[in-house]
MARLUM-525628 format. One line per field, with one value per residue (C-alpha): residue number from 1; y, z, x. Coordinates in nm, 2 decimals, padded with zeros to 4 digits. Last residue first. Layout:
// MARLUM-525628
resi = (NUM:...);
yy = (Y:...);
zz = (Z:...);
xx = (X:...);
// end
This chain:
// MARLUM-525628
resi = (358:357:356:355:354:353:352:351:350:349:348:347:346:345:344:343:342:341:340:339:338:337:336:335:334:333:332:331:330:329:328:327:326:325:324:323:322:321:320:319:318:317:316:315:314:313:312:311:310:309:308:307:306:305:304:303:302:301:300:299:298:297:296:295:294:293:292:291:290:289:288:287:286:285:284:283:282:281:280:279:278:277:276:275:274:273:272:271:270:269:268:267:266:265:264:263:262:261:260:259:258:257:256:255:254:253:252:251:250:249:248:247:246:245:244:243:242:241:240:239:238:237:236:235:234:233:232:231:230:229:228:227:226:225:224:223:222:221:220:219:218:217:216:215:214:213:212:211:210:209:208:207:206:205:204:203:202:201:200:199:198:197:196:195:194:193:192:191:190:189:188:187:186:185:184:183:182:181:180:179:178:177:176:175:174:173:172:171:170:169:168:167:166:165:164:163:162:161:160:159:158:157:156:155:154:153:152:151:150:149:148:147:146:145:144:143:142:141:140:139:138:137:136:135:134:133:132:131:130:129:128:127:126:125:124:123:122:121:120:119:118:117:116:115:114:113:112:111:110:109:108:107:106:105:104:103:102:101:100:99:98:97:96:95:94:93:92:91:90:89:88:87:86:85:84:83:82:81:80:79:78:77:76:75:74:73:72:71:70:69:68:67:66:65:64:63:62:61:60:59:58:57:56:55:54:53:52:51:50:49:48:47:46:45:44:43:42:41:40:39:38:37:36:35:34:33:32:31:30:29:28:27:26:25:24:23:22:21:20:19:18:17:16:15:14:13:12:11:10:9:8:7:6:5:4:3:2:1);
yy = (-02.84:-02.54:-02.38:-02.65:-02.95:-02.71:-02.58:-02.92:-03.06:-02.73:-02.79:-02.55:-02.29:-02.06:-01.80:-01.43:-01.22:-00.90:-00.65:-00.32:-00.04:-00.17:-00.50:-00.84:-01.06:-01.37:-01.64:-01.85:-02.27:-02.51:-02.76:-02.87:-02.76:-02.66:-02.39:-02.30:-02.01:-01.89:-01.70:-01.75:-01.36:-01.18:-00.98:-00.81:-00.57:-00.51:-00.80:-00.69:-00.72:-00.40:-00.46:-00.84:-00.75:-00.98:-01.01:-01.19:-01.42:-01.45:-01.77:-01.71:-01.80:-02.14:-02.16:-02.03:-02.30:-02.23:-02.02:-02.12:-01.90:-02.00:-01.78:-01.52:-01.51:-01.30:-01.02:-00.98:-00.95:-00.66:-00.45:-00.12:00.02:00.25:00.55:00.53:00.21:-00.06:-00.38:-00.61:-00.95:-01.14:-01.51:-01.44:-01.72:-01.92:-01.60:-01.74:-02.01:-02.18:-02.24:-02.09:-01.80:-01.68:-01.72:-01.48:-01.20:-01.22:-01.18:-00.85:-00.70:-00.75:-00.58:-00.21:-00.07:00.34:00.63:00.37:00.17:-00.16:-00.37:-00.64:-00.96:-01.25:-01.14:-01.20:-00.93:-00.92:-00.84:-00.65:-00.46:-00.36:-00.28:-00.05:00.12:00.11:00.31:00.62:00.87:01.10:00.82:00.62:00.46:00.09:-00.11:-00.39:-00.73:-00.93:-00.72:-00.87:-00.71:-00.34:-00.49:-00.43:-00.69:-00.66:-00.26:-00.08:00.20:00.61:00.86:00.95:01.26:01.14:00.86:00.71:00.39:00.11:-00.10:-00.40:-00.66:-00.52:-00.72:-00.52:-00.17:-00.01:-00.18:-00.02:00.35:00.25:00.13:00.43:00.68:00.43:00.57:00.87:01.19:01.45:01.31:01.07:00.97:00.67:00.38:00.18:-00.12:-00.37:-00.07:-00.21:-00.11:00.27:00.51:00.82:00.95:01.33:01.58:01.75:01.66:01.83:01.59:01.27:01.24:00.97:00.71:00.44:00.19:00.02:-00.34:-00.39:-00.71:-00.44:-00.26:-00.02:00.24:00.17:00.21:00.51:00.69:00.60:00.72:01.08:01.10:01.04:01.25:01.52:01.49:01.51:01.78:02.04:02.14:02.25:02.56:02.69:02.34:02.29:01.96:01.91:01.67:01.56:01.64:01.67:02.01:02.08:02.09:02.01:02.21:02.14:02.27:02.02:01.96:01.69:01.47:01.16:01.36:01.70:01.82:02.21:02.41:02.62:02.90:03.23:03.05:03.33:03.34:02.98:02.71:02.49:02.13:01.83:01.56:01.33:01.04:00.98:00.71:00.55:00.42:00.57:00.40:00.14:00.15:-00.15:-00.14:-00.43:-00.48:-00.09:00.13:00.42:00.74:00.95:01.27:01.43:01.77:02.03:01.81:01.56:01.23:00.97:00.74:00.51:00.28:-00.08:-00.35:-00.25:-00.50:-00.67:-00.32:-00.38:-00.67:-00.45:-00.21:-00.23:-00.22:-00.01:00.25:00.25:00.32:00.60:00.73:00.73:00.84:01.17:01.35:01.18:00.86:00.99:01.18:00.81:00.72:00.99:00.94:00.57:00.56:00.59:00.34:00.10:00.34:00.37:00.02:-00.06:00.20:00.07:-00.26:-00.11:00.09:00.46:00.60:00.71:00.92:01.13:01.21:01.29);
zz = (01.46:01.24:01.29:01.25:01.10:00.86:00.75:00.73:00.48:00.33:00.27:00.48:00.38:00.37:00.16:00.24:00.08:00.23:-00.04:00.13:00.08:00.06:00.28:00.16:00.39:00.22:00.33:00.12:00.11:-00.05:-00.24:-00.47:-00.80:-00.72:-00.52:-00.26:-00.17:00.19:00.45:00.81:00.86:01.10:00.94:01.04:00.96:00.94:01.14:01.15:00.92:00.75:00.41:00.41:00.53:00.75:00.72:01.00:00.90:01.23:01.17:01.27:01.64:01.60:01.62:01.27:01.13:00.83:00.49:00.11:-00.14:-00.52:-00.70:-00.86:-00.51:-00.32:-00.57:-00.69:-00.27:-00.22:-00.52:-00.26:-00.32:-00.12:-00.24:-00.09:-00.19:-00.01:-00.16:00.01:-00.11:00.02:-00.05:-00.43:-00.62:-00.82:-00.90:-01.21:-01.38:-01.08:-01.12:-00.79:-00.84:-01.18:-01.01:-00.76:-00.96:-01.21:-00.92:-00.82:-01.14:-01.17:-00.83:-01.00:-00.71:-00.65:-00.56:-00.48:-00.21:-00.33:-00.12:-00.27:-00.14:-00.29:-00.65:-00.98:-01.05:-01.42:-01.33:-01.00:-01.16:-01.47:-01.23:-01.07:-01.35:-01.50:-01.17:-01.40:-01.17:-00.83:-00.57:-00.62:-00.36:-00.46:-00.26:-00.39:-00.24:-00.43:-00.73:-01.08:-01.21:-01.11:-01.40:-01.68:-01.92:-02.02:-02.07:-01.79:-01.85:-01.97:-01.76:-01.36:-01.19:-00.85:-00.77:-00.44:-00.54:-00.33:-00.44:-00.27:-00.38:-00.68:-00.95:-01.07:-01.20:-01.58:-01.63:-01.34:-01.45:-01.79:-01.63:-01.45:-01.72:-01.89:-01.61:-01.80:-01.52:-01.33:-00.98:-00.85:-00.51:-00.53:-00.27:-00.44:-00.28:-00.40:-00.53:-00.57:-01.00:-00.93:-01.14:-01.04:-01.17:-01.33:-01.24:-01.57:-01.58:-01.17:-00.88:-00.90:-00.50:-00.48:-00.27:-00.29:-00.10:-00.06:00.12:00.32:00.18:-00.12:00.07:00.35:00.22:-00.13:-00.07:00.11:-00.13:-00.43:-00.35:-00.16:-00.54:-00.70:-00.51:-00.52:-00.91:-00.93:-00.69:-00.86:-01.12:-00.81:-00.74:-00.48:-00.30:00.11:00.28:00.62:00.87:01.20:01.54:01.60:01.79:01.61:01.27:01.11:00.81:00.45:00.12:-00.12:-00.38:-00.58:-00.73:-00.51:-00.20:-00.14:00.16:00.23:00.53:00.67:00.81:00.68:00.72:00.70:00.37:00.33:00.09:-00.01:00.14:00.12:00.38:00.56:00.86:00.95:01.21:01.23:01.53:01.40:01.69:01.43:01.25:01.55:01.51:01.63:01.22:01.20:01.02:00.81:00.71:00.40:00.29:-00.02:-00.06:-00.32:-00.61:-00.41:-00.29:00.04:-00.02:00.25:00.40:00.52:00.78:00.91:01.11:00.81:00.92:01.26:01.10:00.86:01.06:01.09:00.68:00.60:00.88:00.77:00.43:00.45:00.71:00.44:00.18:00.38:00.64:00.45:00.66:00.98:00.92:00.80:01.15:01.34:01.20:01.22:01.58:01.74:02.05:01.84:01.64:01.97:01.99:01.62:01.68:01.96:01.80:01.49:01.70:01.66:01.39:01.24:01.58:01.53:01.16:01.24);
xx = (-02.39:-02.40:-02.08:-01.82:-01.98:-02.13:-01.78:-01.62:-01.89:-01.91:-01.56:-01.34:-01.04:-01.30:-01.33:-01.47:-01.70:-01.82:-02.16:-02.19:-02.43:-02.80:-02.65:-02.51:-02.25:-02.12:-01.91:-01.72:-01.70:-01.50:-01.66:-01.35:-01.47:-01.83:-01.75:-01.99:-02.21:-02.29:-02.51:-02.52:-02.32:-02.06:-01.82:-01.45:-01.22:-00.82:-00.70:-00.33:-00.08:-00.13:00.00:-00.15:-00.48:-00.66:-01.02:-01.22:-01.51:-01.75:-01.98:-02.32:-02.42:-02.64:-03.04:-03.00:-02.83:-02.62:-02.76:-02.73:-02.69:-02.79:-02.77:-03.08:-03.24:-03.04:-02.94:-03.34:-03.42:-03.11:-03.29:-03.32:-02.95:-02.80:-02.54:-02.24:-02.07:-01.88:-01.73:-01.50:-01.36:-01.13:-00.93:-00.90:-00.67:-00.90:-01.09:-01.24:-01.40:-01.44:-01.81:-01.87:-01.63:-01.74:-02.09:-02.03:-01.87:-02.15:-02.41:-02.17:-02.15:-02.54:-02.57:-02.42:-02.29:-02.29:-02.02:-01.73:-01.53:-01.34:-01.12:-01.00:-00.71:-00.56:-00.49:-00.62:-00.84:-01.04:-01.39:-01.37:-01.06:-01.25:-01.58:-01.36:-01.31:-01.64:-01.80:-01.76:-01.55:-01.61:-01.64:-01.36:-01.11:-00.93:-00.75:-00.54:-00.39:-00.18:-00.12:-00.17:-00.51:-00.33:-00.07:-00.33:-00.36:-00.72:-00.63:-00.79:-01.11:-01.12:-01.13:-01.11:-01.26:-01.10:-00.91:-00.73:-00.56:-00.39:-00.21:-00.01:00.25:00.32:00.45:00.74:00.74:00.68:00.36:00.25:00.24:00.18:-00.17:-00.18:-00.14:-00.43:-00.64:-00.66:-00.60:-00.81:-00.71:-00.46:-00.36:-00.16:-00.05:00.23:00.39:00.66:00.90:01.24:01.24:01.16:00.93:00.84:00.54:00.59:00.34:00.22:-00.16:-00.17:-00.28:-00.06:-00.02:00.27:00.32:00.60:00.69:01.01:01.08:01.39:01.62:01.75:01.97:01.95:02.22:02.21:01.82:01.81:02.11:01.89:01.54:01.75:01.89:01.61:01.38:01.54:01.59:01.21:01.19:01.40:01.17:00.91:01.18:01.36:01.39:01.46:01.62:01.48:01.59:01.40:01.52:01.14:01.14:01.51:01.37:01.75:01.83:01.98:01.98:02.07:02.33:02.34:02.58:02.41:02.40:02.60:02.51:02.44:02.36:02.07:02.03:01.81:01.50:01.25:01.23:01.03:01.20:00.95:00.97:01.20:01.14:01.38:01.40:01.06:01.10:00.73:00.57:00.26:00.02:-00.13:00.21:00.29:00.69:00.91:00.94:01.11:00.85:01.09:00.97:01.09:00.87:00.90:00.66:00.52:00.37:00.33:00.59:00.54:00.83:00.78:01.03:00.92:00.99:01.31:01.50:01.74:01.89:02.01:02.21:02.36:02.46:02.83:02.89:02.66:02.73:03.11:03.02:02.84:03.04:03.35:03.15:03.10:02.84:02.55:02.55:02.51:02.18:02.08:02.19:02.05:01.73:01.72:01.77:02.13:02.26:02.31:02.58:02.78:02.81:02.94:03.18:03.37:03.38:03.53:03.81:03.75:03.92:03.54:03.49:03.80:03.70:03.33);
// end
């Protein structure tokens, strides 16, 4: 390491282009002076990466990284550090010091990938700190952070960092008011995404989950209220909502908050799924007013992009529409017994009518 840092600058710069990720965060732990020298030589390569993921549970960190010439539909991902249980058969190993602290190190040689190794569960808090902070002190703060965390047990800590713009969170047997302080203790997110199970308790008014752009939200084991909050009080761009049952009136209320432009001023996408079907789909249709296109004409096709994917995420096909009395714009609807697809147009009805029904 000592003979390759005296190489001439130019020198170096060209032999670290020809590393991935890996090897170069690998790089960067062998001393403060490689540390260094990779910041400041790679920072061009590094206004490249679109994203690193904190993946944290109870028993496992992993770091990955998604380049921008990445497609994550085919995992090009870089995974670049995890930190497991130590296992007795692995009798080699070394140890870097990162942050203060010192880990237990292996490489996985069938990935190349690097391993750090805890004794015990109290360790992987400060783990994760340190391995948080040397990432984004080596990246800097142009490269968007996620974060996502299985909170599984009462007692799991939820780590809390001010970069974060994304958070996707598994979460189980908790108060969803741990969430909400959760969130009120990070920046606007750009995305959320929540996995819940066996959930109590309903969002403050204020809640910061109401804020994101885009949010995703999984529950089929707890009180349909908490989604309902977030249907009711969301002020983002994008929802996707999957739960256990739908309650229709919810839904009617949704709509005409919309028409009358009372609320949802900024919401672009709407889905809704639920498990069990529902048989009132007639009662839904006729208490607003929805309006339908030509039926000798193909029905408009409303494709909904997803901001965190970038990439058309899911499609839907339907003649049926309301509109918005403020400025007349128009959003499509699709209603079955187990899905319920809205989707604004940036189209009067004037404009929208010319276009698909002739």
């Amino acid at each position: 390491i000592i003979k390759l840092l005296k190489l001439p600058l130019v020198v170096l710069r060209e032999i670290f282009s020809y590393m991935n990720y890996r090897e170069v965060f690998q790089f960067s732990l062998c001393s403060k002076q490689s540390f260094y020298r990779i910041k400041s030589l790679q920072l061009v390569r590094f206004s490249n990466i679109k994203f690193v993921d904190f993946f944290y549970s109870p028993k496992e960190i992993s770091v990955t990284i998604m380049p921008k010439n990445g497609d994550h539909r085919f995992l090009d991902w870089e995974h670049i550090i995890s930190v497991i249980p130590k296992e007795s058969e692995w009798k080699k190993f070394v140890q870097i010091e990162i942050g203060g602290k010192m880990l237990k190190v292996r490489r996985q040689t069938a990935e190349d990938k690097l391993v750090a190794l805890y004794d015990c569960k109290s360790q992987m808090v400060p783990f994760l700190n340190v391995i948080y902070t040397h990432v984004y002190n080596l990246f800097g703060n142009d490269v968007e952070y996620r974060m996502l965390p299985a909170l599984c047990n009462e007692d799991q800590p939820k780590p809390i960092y001010e970069n974060i713009k994304l958070s996707r969170i598994w979460v189980w047997n908790r108060d969803v008011r741990e969430i909400d302080e959760h969130f009120s203790s990070l920046p606007k997110q750009k995305f959320i995404e929540l996995h819940m199970g066996t959930m109590t308790g309903r969002l403050r008014e204020d809640s910061k989950i109401f804020e994101s752009e885009v949010v995703d939200v999984k529950d089929v084991e707890s009180p349909i209220a908490i989604v309902i909050d977030v249907l009711r009080h969301f002020n983002g761009q994008q929802a996707t909502f999957y739960t256990e049952y739908t309650d229709f009136p919810e839904i009617l209320q949704f709509m005409n908050g919309w028409k009358s432009n009372q609320s949802y001023q900024n919401l672009m996408t709407l889905e809704y799924s639920w498990k069990k079907p529902v048989s009132d789909l007639n009662a839904l249709m006729e208490s607003t007013e929805i309006k339908h296109t030509n039926s000798q004409m193909d029905p408009p096709v409303y494709k909904v992009y997803f901001n965190e994917r970038d990439v058309i995420s899911r499609e839907f096909r339907s003649r049926s529409y309301i509109v918005r009395e403020f400025d007349r714009k128009v959003a499509s609807l699709y209603i079955s017994n187990k899905r319920f697809s809205f989707g604004v147009w940036n189209m009067t009805e004037e404009e929208f009518l010319d276009k698909y029904s002739g």
